[in-house]
C-alpha positions in Angstrom: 0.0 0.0 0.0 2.8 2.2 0.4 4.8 1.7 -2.8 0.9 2.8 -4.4 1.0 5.6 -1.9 4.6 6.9 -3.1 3.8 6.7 -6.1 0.7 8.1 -7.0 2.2 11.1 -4.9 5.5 11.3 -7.0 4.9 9.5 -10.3 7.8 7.1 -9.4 8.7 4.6 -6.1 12.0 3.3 -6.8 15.2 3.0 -9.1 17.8 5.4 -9.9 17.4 8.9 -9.4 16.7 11.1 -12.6 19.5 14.2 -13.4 16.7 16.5 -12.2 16.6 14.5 -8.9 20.4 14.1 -8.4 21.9 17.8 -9.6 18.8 20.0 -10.6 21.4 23.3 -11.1 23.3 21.3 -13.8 20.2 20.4 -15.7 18.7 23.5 -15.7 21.7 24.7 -16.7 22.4 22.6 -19.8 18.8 23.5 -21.1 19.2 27.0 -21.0 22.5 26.1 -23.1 20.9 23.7 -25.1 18.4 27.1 -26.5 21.6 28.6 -27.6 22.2 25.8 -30.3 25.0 24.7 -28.8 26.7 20.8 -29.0 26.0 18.4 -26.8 29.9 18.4 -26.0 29.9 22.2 -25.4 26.8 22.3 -23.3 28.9 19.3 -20.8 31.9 21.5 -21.0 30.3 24.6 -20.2 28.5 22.3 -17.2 31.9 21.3 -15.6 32.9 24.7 -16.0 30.5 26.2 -13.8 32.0 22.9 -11.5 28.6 20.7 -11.7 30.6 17.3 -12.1 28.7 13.7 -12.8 28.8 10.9 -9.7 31.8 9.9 -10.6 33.3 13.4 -10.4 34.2 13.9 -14.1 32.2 16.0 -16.6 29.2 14.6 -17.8 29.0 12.8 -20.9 27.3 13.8 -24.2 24.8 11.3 -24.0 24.0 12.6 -20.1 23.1 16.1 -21.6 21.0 14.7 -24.0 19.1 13.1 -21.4 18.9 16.2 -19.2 18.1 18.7 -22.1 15.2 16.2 -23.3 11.8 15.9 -21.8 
């Protein structure tokens, strides 16, 4: 009853965390850089500049800001 409880509250009850979950600065951040046309590679630079790092404490991939930047 709780699992249906969680998630008919949040829309989700379990697995990994979303980018929005985890770092909601850096994806915010990569979609207001993804409306400048910029690549994917230059968005994640950009990212790390400002210092928002993935898990693992590198900069995030390419394929991680496509995932953030889509809906």
């Amino acid at each position: 009853m709780l699992v249906y409880l969680k998630k008919r509250a949040t829309g989700k009850c379990g697995g990994r965390k979303s980018y929005a979950e985890r770092d909601p600065t850096a994806v915010s951040l990569a979609r207001r850089l993804a409306k400048e046309d910029k690549t994917l590679r230059a968005i994640a630079a950009e990212v790390a500049a400002c210092g928002r790092l993935a898990a693992s404490g590198k900069p995030y991939a390419a394929t991680a800001v496509m995932r953030m930047v889509k809906r």
